[in-house]
Wavefront OBJ file of the C-alpha trace (Angstrom):
o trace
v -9.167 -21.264 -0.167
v -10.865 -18.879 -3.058
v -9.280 -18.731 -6.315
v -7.245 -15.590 -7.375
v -10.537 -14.901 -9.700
v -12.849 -15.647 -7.266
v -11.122 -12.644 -5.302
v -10.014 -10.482 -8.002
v -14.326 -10.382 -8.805
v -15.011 -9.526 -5.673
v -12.247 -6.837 -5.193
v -13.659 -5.496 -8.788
v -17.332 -5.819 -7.510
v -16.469 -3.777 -4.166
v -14.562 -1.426 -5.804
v -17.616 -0.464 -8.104
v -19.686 -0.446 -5.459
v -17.489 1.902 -3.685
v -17.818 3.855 -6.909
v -21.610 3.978 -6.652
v -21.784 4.791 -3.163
v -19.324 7.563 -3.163
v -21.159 9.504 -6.231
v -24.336 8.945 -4.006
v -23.262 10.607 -1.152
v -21.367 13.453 -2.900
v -24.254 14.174 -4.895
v -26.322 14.926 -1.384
v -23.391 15.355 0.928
v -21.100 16.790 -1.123
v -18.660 18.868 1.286
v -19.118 16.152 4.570
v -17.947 13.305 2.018
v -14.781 15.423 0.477
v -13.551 16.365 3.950
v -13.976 12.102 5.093
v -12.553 10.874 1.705
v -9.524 13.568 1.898
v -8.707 12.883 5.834
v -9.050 8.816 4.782
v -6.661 9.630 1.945
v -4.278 11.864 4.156
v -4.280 8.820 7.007
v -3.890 6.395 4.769
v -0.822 7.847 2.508
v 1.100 8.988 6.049
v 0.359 5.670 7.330
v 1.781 3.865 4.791
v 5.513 6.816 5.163
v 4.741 5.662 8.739
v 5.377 2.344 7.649
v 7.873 2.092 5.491
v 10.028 4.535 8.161
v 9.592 1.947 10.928
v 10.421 -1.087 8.923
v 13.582 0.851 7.380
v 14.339 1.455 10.778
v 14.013 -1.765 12.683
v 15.598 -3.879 9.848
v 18.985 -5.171 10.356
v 21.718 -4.278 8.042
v 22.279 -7.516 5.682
v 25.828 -9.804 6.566
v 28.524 -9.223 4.332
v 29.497 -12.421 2.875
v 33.434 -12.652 2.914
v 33.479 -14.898 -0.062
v 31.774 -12.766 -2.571
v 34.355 -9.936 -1.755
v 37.466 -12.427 -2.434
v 36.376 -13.325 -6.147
v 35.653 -10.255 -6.841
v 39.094 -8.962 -5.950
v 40.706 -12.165 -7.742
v 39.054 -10.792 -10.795
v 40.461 -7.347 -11.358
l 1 2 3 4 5 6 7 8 9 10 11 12 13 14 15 16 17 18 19 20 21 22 23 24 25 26 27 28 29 30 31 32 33 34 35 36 37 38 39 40 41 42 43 44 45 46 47 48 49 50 51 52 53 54 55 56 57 58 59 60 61 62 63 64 65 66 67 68 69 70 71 72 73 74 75 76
């Protein structure tokens, strides 16, 4: 298994690469590579709503533990 630095390079290496490729492409393809990197951003952020909505949704509610309620009652 890689090393947390061995990833966090290669994250930091992709991500300026990414960099690179995206001022490339704007620079030729300037409106085609707004409207993909805008509809990526939209799908990604509503995904993400999408997915914090169904796991509020399908998570249980937590179990009251009885005891915690009973010293906190002794106290007051």
């Amino acid at each position: 298994m890689p090393s947390d630095k061995t990833i966090g390079g290669a994250l930091l290496t992709a991500a300026i690469l990414g960099l690179i490729i995206y001022f490339y492409l704007l620079y030729y393809y300037d409106l085609l590579v707004l409207k993909i990197v805008v509809s990526a951003a939209v799908v990604i952020l509503l995904g993400v709503v999408a997915w914090i909505g169904w796991t509020m949704l399908t998570t249980p509610p937590p179990i009251e533990i009885p005891e915690v309620e009973e010293k906190t009652e002794e106290k007051k």
